[in-house]
C-alpha positions as CSV (number, residue, x, y, z in Angstrom):
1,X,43.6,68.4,66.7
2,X,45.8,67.8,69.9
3,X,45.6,65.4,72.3
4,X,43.0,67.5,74.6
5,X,40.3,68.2,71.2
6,X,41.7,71.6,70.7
7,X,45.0,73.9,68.7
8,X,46.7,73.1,66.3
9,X,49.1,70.3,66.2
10,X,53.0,71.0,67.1
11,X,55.4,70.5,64.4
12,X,59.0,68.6,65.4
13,X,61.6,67.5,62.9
14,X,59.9,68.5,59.9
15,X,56.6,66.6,61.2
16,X,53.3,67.3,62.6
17,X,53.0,66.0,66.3
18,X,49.9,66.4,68.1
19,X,50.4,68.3,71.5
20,X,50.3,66.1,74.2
21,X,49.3,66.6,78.0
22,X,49.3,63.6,79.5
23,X,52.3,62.3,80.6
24,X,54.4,60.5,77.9
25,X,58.1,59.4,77.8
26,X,57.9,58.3,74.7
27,X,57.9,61.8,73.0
28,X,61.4,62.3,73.5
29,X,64.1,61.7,70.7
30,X,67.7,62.1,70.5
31,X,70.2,62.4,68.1
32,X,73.4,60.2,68.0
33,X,76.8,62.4,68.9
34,X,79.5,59.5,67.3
35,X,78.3,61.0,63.5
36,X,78.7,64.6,63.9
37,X,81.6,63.8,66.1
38,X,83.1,61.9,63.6
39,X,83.0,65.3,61.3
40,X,85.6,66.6,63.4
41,X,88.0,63.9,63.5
42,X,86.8,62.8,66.9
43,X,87.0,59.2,68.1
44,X,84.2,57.1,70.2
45,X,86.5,58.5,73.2
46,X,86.5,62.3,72.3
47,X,89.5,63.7,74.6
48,X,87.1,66.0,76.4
49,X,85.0,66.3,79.6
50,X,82.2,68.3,80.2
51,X,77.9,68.4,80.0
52,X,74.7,70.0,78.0
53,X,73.5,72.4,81.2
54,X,69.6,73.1,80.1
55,X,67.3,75.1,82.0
56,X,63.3,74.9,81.3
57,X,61.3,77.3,82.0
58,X,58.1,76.0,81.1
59,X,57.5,73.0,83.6
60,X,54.0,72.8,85.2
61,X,52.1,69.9,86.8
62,X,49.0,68.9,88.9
63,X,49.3,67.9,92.6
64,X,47.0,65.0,93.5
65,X,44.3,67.9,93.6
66,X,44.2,68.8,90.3
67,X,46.1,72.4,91.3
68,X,48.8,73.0,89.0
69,X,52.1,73.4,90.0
70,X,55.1,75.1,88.3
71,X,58.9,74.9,88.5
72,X,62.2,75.9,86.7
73,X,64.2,72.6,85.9
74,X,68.4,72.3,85.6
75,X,69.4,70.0,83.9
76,X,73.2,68.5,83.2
77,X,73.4,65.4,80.5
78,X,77.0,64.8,80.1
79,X,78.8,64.7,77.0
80,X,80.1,61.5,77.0
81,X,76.0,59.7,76.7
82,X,76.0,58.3,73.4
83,X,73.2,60.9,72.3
84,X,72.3,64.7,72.8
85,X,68.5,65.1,73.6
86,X,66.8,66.8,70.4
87,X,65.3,70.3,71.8
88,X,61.9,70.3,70.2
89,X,61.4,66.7,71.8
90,X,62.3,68.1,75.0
91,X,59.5,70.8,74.8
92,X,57.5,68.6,73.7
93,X,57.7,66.2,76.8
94,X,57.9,68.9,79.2
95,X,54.4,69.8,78.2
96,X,53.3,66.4,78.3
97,X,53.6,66.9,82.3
98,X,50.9,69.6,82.4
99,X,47.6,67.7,82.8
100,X,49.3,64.7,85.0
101,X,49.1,64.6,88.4
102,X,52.4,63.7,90.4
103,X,52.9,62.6,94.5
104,X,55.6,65.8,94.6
105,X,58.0,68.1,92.8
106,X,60.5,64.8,93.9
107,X,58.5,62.2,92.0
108,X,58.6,64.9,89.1
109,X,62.7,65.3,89.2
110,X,63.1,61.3,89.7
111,X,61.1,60.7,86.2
112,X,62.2,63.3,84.5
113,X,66.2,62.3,85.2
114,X,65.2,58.6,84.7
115,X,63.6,59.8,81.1
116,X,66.4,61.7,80.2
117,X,69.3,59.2,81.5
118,X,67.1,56.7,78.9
119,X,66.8,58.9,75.8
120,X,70.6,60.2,76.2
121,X,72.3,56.6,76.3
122,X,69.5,55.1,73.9
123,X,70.8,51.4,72.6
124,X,73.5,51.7,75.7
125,X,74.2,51.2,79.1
126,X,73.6,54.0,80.7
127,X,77.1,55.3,82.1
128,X,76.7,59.0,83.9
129,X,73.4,60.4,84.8
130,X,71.1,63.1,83.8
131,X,71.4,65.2,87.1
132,X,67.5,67.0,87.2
133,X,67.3,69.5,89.9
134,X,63.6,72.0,90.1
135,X,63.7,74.9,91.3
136,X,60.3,75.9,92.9
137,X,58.6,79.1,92.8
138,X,59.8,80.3,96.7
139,X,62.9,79.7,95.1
140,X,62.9,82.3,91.7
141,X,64.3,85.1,93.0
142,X,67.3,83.7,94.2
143,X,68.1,82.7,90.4
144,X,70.7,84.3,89.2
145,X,71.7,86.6,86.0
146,X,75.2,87.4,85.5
147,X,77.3,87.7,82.3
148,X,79.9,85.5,81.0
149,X,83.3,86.6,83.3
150,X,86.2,87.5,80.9
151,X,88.2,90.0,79.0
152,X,85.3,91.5,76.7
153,X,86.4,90.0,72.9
154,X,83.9,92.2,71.6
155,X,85.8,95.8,72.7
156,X,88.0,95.1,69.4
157,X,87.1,97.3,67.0
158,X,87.6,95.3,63.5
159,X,86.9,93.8,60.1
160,X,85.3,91.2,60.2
161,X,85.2,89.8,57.0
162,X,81.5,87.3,55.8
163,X,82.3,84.1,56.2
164,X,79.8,81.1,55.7
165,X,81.1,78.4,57.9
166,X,83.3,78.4,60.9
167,X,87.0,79.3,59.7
168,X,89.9,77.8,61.9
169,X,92.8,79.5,59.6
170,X,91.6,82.7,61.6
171,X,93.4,81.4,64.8
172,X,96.7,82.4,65.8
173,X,99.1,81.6,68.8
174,X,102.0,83.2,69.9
175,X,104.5,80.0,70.5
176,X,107.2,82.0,70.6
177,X,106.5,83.8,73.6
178,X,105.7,82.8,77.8
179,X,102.9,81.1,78.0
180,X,99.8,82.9,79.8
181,X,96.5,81.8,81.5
182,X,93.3,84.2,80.8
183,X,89.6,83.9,80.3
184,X,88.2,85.4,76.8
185,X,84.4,86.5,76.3
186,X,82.4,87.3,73.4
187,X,78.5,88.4,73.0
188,X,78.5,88.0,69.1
189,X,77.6,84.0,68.8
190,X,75.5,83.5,66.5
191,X,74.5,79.9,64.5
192,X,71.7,79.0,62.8
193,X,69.3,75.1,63.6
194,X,69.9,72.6,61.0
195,X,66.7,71.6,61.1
196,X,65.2,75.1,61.2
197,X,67.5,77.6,59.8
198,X,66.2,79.6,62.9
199,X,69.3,81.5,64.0
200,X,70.7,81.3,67.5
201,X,72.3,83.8,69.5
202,X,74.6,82.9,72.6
203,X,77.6,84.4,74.5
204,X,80.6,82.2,74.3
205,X,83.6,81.6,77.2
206,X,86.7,80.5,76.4
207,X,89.4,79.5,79.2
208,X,93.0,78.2,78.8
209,X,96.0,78.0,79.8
210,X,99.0,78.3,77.2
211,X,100.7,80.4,74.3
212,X,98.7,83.5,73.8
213,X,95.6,83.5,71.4
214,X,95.5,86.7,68.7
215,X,92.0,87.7,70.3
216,X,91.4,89.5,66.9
217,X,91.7,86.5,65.5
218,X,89.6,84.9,68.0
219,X,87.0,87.4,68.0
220,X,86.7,87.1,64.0
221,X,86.7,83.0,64.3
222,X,83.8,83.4,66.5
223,X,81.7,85.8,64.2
224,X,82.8,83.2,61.2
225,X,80.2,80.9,63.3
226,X,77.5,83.3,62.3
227,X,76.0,82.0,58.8
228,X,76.8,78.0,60.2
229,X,74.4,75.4,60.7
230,X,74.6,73.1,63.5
231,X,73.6,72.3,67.1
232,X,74.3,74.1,69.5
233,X,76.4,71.0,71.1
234,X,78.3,70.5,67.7
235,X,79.5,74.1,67.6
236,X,81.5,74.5,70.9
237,X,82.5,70.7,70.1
238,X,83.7,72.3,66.8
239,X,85.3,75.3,68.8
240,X,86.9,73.1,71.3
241,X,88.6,71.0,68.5
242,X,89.5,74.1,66.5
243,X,91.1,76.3,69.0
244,X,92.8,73.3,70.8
245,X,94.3,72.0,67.4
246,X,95.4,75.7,66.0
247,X,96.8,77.1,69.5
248,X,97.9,74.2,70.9
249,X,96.7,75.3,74.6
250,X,97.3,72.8,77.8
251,X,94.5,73.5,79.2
252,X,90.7,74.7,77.1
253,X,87.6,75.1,77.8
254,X,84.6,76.4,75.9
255,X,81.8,77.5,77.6
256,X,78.4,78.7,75.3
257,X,75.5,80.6,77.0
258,X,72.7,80.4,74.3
259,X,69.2,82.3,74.2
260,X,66.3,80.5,75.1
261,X,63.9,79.3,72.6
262,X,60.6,77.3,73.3
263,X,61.2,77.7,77.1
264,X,64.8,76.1,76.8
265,X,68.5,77.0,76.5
266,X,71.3,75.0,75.8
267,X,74.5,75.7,77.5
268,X,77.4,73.2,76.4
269,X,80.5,73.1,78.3
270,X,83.7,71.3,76.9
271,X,87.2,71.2,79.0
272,X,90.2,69.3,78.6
273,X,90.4,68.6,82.3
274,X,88.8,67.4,85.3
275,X,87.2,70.3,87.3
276,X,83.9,72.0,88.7
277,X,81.3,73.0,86.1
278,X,80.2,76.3,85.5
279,X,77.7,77.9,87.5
280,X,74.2,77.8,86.2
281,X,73.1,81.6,85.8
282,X,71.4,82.8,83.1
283,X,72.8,85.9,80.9
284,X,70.2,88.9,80.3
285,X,69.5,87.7,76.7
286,X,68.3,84.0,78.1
């Protein structure tokens, strides 16, 4: 039974969780970044900027007369917190707002940043912010949907041969020749939860400044990601590292527009250099 007498209970990281409606912080977990980092040959200082941009679709709480209220929620937890928030947590504690009454959509944004700020430098001193910002209902239509911008990756007609983990020797450069700057976009992400083996789809953006990538080889590194399990963070982190240490670029970033699941998609964003963040609009798929 749930918390309210009724449904069955939620299941999160392979255990059952009773649903929860009343306000509770405590419901969110995170996951530590230095280990998986670590995997990649990363120190505790990475050599990258950049966030985990979330939107949540599924926020609703009760004004001090008991009428619920709904909003869409943005939220950027940068990548240098010592811990990415766990997704099925984050559902979890969204829903926990649902049968809480709050002063304002404000008081709901300033609890929900302080939360997260918590959970993502758990054991630390908190050094950036989570940045919360709701978008209220008068507000939806003004959301917007727009594809990755790029030269379309996915034009190429190849081979791409089965691959069952990510597979850096597909990346070329030409070092020989002028360097260029372009922006690259592919549709065909695709990696599978660790916890899960639920597969997940996203668009990917990769930006740079340097010798020219073999976008056939690009295109096929990115389909390599296809039978790989790992967060959605971990694999542009993966990405980043991959393409930066293979093609040698002065300037990367990799930008990763997943499909919602639950009522939330990830969005990581990883760049070698200062600058603004990408702007938060949703592809069709999400």
């Amino acid at each position: 039974m749930n918390a309210s007498g009724n449904g069955p209970p939620v299941r999160m990281l392979g255990r059952v969780t009773p649903h929860v409606n009343r306000y509770d912080p405590t419901l969110l977990d995170a996951l530590p970044r230095a280990p998986m980092r670590e995997r990649l040959g990363l120190a505790a200082q990475p050599g990258f900027l950049g966030a985990d941009l979330w939107t949540a679709y599924e926020l609703s709480w009760l004004n001090r007369r008991g009428k619920p209220q709904v909003a869409l929620a943005h939220i950027m937890v940068p990548c240098q917190s010592t811990h990415l928030i766990e997704s099925k947590s984050l559902k979890l504690y969204l829903n926990s707002f649902s049968g809480t009454a709050f002063a304002s959509a404000a008081d709901v944004q300033e609890r929900m940043a302080a939360d997260l700020a918590a959970a993502a430098w758990r054991g630390a001193t908190v050094g950036s912010g989570v940045v919360v910002r709701l978008v209220l209902p008068d507000a939806f239509a003004r959301e917007p949907v727009a594809e990755l911008a790029g030269v379309s990756l996915d034009r190429l007609d190849l081979d791409c041969p089965p691959c069952d983990a990510p597979a850096p020797e597909l990346l070329r450069a030409a070092f020989d020749e002028k360097p260029v700057t372009e922006v690259l976009a592919s549709q065909l992400l695709k990696s599978n939860c660790p916890v899960t083996g639920q597969p997940d789809w996203g668009s990917v953006q990769i930006s740079y400044s340097g010798p020219q990538i073999d976008q056939a080889g690009l295109l096929r590194y990115i389909v390599s990601f296809r039978e790989f399990a790992e967060f959605h963070e971990n694999c542009v982190e993966r990405m980043f590292v991959e393409i930066q240490q293979r093609c040698r670029p002065s300037q990367l970033a990799v930008y990763a527009r997943y499909t919602r699941r639950g009522g939330l998609d990830i969005n990581p964003w990883r760049s070698s250099h200062p600058g603004p963040m990408p702007a938060q609009a949703r592809t069709a798929r999400q």
